[in-house]
N, C-alpha and C positions, 0 to 999 in steps of 0.2 A: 357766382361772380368768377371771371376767368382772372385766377390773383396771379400767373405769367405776365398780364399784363403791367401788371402792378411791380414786377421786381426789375429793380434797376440795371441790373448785368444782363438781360436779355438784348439782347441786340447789339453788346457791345464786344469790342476785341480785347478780350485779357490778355494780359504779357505780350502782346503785337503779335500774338501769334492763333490766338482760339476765340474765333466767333461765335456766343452763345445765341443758339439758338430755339430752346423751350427748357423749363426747369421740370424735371422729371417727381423730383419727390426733394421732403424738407425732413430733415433729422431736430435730434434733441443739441448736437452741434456741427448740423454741416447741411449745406443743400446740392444736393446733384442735379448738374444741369445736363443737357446735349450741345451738344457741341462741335464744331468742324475745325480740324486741325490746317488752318490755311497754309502750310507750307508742304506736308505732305497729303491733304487734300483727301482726311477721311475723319469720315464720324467717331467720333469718342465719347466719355462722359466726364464730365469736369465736377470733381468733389469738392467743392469752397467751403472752407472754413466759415462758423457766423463771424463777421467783425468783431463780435463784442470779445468774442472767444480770443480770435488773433492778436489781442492784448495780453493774455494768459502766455506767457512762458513757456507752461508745462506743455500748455498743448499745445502751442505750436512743433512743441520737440515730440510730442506722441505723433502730430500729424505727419512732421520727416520721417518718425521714425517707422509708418506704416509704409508708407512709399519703398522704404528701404528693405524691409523685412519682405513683403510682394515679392521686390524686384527677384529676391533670391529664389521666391517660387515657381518652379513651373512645372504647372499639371494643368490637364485639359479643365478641370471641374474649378479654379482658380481665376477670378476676374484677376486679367493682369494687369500692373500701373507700369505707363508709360514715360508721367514725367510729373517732376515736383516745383513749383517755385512762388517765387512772393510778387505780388502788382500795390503796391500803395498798401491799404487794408488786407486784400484778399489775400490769402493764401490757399491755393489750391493743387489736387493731384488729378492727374491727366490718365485717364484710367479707359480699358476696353468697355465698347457699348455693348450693349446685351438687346437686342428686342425683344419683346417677353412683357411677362410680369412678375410679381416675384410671389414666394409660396402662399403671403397671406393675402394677395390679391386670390389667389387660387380657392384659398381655406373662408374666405368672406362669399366668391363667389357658391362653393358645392358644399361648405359646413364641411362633415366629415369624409376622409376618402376609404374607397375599400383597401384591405391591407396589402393587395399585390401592386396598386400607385401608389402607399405610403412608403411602402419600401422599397419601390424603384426608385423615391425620390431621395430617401436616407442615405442607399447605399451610396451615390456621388456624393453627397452631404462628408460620410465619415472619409472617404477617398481624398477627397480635397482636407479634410483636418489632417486623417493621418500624414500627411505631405508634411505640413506644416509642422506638426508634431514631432515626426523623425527628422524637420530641420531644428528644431529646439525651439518652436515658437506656441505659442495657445493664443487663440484668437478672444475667447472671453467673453461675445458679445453675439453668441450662436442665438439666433431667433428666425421668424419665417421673412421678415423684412429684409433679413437676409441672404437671402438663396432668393436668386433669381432662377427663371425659369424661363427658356428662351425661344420664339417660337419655330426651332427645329427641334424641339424638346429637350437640349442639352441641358444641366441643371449646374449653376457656376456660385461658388460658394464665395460674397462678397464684404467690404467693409471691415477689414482687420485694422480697424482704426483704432483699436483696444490693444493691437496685440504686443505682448512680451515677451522674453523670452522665460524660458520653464521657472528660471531659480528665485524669480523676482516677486513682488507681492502685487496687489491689485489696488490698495490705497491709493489716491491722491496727495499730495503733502499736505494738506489741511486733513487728512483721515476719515476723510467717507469715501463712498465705495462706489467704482466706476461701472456703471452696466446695464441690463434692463430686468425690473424689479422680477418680472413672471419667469426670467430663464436661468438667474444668480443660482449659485451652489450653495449648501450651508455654510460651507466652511472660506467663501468668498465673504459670507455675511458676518460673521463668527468671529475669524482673525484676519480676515484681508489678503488670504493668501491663494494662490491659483498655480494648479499646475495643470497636465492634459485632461485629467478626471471633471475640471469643472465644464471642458467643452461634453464631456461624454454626458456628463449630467443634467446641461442643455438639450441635448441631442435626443435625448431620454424624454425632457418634456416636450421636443419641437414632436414628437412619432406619436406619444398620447393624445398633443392636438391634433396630428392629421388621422389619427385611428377613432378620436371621439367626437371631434370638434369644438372641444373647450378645451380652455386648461387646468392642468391637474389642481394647480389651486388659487381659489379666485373669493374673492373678497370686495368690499367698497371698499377697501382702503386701502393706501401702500404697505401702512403697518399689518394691518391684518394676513397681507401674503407672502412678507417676510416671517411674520412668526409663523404662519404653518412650511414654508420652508425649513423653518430650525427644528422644529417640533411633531410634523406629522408625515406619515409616510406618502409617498403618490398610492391612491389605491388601483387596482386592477382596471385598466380599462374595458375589460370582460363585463364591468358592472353598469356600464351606458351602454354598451353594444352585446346585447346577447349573443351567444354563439360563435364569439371569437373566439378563436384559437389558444391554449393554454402560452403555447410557446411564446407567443407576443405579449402576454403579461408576465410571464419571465423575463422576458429582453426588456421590455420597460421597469419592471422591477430593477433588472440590476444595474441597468445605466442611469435610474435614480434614487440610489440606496445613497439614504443618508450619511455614512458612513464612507469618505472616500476610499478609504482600503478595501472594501466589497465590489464598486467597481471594475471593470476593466479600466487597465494603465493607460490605457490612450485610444483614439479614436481606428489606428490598425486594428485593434486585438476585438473592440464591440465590431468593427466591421466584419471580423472573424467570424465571430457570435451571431451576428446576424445573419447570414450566409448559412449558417449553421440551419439556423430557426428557418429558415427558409424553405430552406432543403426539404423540411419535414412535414411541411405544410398540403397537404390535397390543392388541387384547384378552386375545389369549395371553398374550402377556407380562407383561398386567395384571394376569393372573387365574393366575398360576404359583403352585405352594403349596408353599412349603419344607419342605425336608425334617423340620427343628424346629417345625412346626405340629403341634400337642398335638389330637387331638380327644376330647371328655370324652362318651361316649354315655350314657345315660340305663342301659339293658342292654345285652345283647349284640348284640341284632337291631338296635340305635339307634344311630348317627352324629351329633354335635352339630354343628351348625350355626349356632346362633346364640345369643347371652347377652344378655339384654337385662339391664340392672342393674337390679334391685329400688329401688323409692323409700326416701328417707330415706339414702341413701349406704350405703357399705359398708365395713366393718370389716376390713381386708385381714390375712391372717396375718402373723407377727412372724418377718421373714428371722435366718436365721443371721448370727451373730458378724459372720464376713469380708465377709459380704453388705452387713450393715447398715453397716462402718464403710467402704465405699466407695461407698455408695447417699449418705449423713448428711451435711447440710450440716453443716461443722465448720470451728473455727480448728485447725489440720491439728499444729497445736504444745498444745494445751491440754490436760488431761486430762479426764477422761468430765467432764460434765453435772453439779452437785453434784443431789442427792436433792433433788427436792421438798417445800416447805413443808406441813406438814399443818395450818397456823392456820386457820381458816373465818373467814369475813369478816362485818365488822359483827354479834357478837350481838348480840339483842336486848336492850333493857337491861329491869330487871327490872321487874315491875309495882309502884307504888307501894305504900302499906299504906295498908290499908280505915279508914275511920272508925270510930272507937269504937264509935257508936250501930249497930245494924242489921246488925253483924259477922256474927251469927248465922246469921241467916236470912239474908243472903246467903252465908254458907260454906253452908248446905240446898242451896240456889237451885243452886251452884256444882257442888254433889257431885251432884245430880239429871241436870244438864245433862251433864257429862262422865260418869256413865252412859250417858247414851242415846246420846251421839257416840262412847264405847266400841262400845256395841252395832252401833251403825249400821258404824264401822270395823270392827271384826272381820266383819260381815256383808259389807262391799265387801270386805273382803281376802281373804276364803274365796271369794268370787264371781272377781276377779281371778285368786287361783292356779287354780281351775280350770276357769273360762270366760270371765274378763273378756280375759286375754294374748290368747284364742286365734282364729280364724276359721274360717269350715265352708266347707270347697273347695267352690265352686259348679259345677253341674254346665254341662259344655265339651263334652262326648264327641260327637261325630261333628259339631260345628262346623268351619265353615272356620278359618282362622287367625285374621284379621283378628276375627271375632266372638268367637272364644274369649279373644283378647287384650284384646279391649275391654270385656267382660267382668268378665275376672280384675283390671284394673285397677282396676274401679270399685270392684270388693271390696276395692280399697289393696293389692292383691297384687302383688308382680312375677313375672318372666314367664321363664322361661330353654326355647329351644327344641331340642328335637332330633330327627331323623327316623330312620323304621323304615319295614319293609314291611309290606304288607295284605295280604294277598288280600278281606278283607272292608269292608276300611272306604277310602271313596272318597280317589283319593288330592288332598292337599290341606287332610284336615280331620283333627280332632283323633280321635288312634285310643287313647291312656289318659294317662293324668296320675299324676303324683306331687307329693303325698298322691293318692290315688283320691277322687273324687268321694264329699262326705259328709266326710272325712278331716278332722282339726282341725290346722290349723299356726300359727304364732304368727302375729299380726298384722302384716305389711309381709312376711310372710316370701315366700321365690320358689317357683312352684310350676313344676315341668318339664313339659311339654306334649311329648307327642311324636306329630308329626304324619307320615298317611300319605305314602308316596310309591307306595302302589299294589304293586301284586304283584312278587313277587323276578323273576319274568321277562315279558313281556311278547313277546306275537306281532307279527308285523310285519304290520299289516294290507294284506287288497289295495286298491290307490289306484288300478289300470289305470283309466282313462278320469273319474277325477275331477278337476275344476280345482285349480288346484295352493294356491289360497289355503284350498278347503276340505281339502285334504289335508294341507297345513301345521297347521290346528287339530287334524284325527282325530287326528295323530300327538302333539300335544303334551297331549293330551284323555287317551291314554295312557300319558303320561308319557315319550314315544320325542323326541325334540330333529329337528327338521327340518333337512339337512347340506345339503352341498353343491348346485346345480341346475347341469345341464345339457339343451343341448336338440338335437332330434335330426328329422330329417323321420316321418312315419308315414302312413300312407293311411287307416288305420281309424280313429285317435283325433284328437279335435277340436285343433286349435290351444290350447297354452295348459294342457292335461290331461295327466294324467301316464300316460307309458309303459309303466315301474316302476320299482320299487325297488333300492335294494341296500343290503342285504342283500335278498333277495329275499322275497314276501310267504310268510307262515307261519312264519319266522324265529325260533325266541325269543332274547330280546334282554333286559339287564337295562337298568331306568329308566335315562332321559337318554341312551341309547347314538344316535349321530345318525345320520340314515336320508338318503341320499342321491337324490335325484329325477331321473329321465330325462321331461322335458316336452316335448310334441310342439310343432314346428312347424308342424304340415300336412304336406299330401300335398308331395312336392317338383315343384319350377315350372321348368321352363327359362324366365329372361326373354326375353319378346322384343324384340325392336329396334323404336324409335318416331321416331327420329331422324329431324327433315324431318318427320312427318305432322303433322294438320291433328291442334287441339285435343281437337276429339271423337271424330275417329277414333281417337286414342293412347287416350283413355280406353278405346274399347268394345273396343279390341284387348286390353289390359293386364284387363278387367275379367272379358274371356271366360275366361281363365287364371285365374280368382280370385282377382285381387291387387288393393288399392287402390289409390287413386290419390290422391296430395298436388301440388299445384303449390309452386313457391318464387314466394316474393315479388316480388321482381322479375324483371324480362326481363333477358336479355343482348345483346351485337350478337354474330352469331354469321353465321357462311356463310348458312346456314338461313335463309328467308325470312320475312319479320316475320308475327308466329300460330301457326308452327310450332313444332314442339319443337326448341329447342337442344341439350340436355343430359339424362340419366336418372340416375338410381341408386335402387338397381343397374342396371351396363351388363347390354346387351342379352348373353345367351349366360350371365349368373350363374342361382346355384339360390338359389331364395328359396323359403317354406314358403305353402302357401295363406292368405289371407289379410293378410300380409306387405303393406307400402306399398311403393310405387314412386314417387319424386319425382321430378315435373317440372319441370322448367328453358324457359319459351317464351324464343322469338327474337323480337327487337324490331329485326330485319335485318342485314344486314354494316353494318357501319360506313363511311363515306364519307371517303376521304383524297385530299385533293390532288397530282396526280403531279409529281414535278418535274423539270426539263428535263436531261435525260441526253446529249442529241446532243452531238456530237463530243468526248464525255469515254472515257479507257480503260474496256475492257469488265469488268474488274473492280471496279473504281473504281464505274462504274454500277450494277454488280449490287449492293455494299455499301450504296451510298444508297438501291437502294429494297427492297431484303431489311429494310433495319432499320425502313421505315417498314410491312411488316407484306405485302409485295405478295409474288408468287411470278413468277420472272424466266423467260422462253425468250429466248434465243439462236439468231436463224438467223445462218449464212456464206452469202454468195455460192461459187459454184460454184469460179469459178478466185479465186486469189488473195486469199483474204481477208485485209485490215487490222484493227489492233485498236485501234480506233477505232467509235465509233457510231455510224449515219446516220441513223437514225429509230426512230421508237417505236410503238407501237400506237394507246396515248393520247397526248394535244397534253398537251402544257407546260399545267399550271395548272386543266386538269379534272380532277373527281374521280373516286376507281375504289374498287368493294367492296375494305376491306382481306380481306388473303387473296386475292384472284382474281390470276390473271397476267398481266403486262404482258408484252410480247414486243418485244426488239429487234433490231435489224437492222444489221448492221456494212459497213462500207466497203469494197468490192474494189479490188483495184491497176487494175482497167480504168476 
């Protein structure tokens, strides 16, 4: 049953200024509508109060005071409120439309996501709290109902219809406790009190449901999921999803540690942490796909892969009972919602009565004219039911993605993708659609595209002697992933050209399977030894072996006489591949040190002083009787000598 039709503010002008036109989603106290702002002539969303609620005091003053607290926000990841005020009953706030859907439309349709889209979707999540946070406010009422998701992907964190500022508590004046039962903190449940730690706490179980696709704690009953909020820890979400990363149950651990002091202070500082956790993460680990991941294929040959949301938002199914009373922002003590008013706002009042004279012939005038606006309406509304609702699927078929989606958009259509295999249709592009091309679907409505991914098996082609960058394209050209590279000597194949393969060429393989490459070095080289030669001769030696040749920047002082070569790499006696560089290191000469006077000092004593300054020491004895004492030197006291070369001393005899 389509229940828009059913609700009375559809179609009507609130505050003479906002034409509702379809209700988007109903709360535990508010329904948002869509809505066109007739004076500046754009879509919005109109958040109404329930009636029964708009008797309540309080929250009429919680609902100003969301309006208020908004306005002061501005950041991109922040639905902004436009405008606040009251019609008879209603009270509503005039708020930015989002088209989308929001996370738990996301998290109903895929179950769980992998951890590189749960944390793409967090990190806006904490960006838009921390905002909040460093203005003094906590939102309160973090759940996936809240975080819209928009279909350019922006992700706007919505409904601070809870929010407070930091010093203040979370009771109601009757003292039970404002929020939704699955995302409450302990200490929200405990003493009624809330600061930034109860969003982070939230935040903590919104990333376990998108990392597991349940939540952390789940019970039939409301009582039952309170008391494992007081009482038991969230456990590891490592333990539904094997193979997840440790860091992400750290970060879920400690955005929901019992204990608000173990948290981080506010939604900045887990943003921090999170960024952190990230960082550290492999791709693998990014891109792990839990076991609770839902894929919805188009047929049987089809895999879904992506959901793009249809414009105009989306109408998400109505969850079961137990579902819904622990999804519902509610006072956790009230009973249901009272029933909606069905009074319509402002009739019109009636027209005045005609003047005597002329009655006539204006009653003629009158009956003539709503003849023809009959005719004319019967004629649009026979046109409407069976052509004006509808659209004619444009034809997509053997387009790329990219052009079939740009496309079906312009037609106001949205877009839901999913892929199959070909043998005939190139993979990449569009191989059939539902409706089929021609097909009639209502207007905004989503049409599925299921795009090739090319034939169920694929051969592994031969790469022997191809460069590895064009071998990397052929492979991915048929849909084979290019894996690992290794690289090996060869005599026959060029430097830089592939080997082969493995799996080995003529393999069949299904799409994305990754093809591992063995890429030549070149022929292999023994280096030779340059060390001591003259600059040009090291080149023509090293170049006869067909290996390059790089100099370094600067010289060194080095034994080696200044011009020569110092130093290589690779040393002389390594295998390096033809073509392969060899850097050069010149000598800019030994260094020059001052000797210093060693005579008549003990002979180890001597040797200590001038080992350290870099010299290499001989020791002659006299024949008979040597003393250990020193009596001369090679070099004088206070000339210089190459460091490294050896100095020679001569020790004292008893004769």
């Amino acid at each position: 049953m389509d229940t828009t039709l059913q609700d009375p503010l559809v179609g009507q002008l609130l505050d003479g200024r906002y034409r509702v036109q379809a209700r988007i989603a109903a709360g535990g106290m508010a329904t948002v509508y869509r809505a066109v702002d007739t004076r500046l002539d754009r879509v919005l969303a109109l958040k109404v109060m329930h009636p029964g609620l708009a008797e309540d005091g309080a929250f009429v003053e919680r609902f100003i005071r969301e309006a208020k607290s908004v306005a002061r926000l501005s950041h991109p990841n922040v639905v902004g409120v436009f405008d606040q005020g009251t019609d008879g009953t209603y009270v509503y706030l005039a708020m930015e439309y989002v088209a989308g859907c929001t996370l738990r439309d996301v998290l109903r349709e895929r179950g769980a996501l992998q951890p590189r889209a749960a944390l793409d979707i967090l990190e806006p999540i904490l960006a838009a709290l921390g905002a909040a946070h460093r203005a003094g406010l906590v939102h309160r009422d973090m759940k996936p109902e809240n975080v819209l998701i928009g279909d350019d992907g922006r992700v706007k964190v919505a409904d601070f219809g809870l929010v407070r500022a930091v010093d203040t508590n979370t009771t109601a004046s009757t003292g039970s406790v404002l929020g939704t039962v699955s995302y409450l903190a302990p200490e929200q449940l405990e003493h009624g009190t809330a600061d930034a730690r109860v969003d982070v706490y939230a935040c903590g179980v919104v990333l376990y449901e998108m990392l597991t696709g349940t939540k952390p704690h789940t019970g039939g009953s409301v009582a039952q999921v309170l008391y494992q909020h007081l009482h038991e820890d969230v456990l590891p979400p490592s333990e539904r999803v094997p193979g997840l990363a440790g860091q992400l149950d750290e970060l879920v651990a400690l955005a929901t540690a019992r204990d608000p002091q173990a948290r981080p202070q506010d939604a900045v500082a887990l943003l921090s942490r999170t960024r952190e956790a990230r960082a550290a993460l492999t791709d693998e680990e990014l891109d792990v796909v839990p076991p609770g991941a839902k894929e919805v294929p188009a047929d049987s040959d089809a895999e879904a892969t992506d959901v793009i949301p249809r414009p105009g938002g989306v109408q998400p199914p109505l969850p079961g009972a137990d579902e819904a009373a622990l999804n519902r922002t509610s006072r956790l003590e009230v009973p249901p919602v009272p029933e909606e008013r069905t009074t319509r706002l402002r009739p019109a009042p009636a027209a005045a009565p005609a003047a005597a004279g002329g009655l006539l012939q204006r009653r003629r005038l009158a009956t003539i004219i709503a003849a023809v606006l009959l005719v004319l309406g019967l004629g649009t509304g026979v046109w409407y039911i069976t052509s004006g609702q509808f659209t004619t699927v444009p034809a997509v078929l053997d387009m790329t993605q990219a052009k079939a989606t740009k496309t079906l958009r312009d037609a106001g259509l949205g877009i839901k993708v999913v892929r199959g295999f070909s043998s005939n249709v190139e993979r990449g592009h569009v191989m059939k659609t539902a409706p089929a091309t021609g097909g009639r679907i209502r207007g905004t409505g989503t049409v599925t595209i299921t795009i090739s991914r090319g034939p169920n098996h694929v051969a592994v082609p031969d790469l022997s002697g191809t460069p590895v960058a064009d071998a990397k394209r052929k492979l991915r050209d048929l849909g084979l992933r290019p894996g690992a590279e290794t690289k090996a000597f060869d005599d026959n194949v060029a430097k830089g050209s592939v080997i082969r393969t493995d799996p080995a060429a003529g393999s069949q393989r299904q799409p994305d399977t990754a093809v591992a490459l063995v890429v030549s070095r070149g022929a292999k080289v023994d280096v030779p030894g340059v060390i001591g030669s003259e600059r040009a001769d090291a080149v023509a030696t090293l170049q006869a072996k067909g290996l390059h040749v790089k100099f370094a920047a600067e010289p060194v002082n080095s034994p080696q006489d200044k011009g020569t070569v110092a130093r290589q790499d690779p040393a002389a006696g390594e295998e390096a591949g033809t073509g392969d560089t060899v850097t050069l290191t010149l000598s800019k000469g030994p260094e020059m040190v001052p000797v210093p006077d060693v005579t008549g000092k003990n002979v180890e004593d001597a040797k200590k002083q001038l080992t350290a300054l870099g010299f290499q020491v001989e020791v002659k004895k006299p024949f008979l009787f040597p003393q250990d004492e020193v009596d001369t030197q090679s070099v004088d006291p206070g000339e210089k000598a190459p460091k490294g070369s050896t100095i020679t001393i001569k020790l004292k005899g008893a004769l």
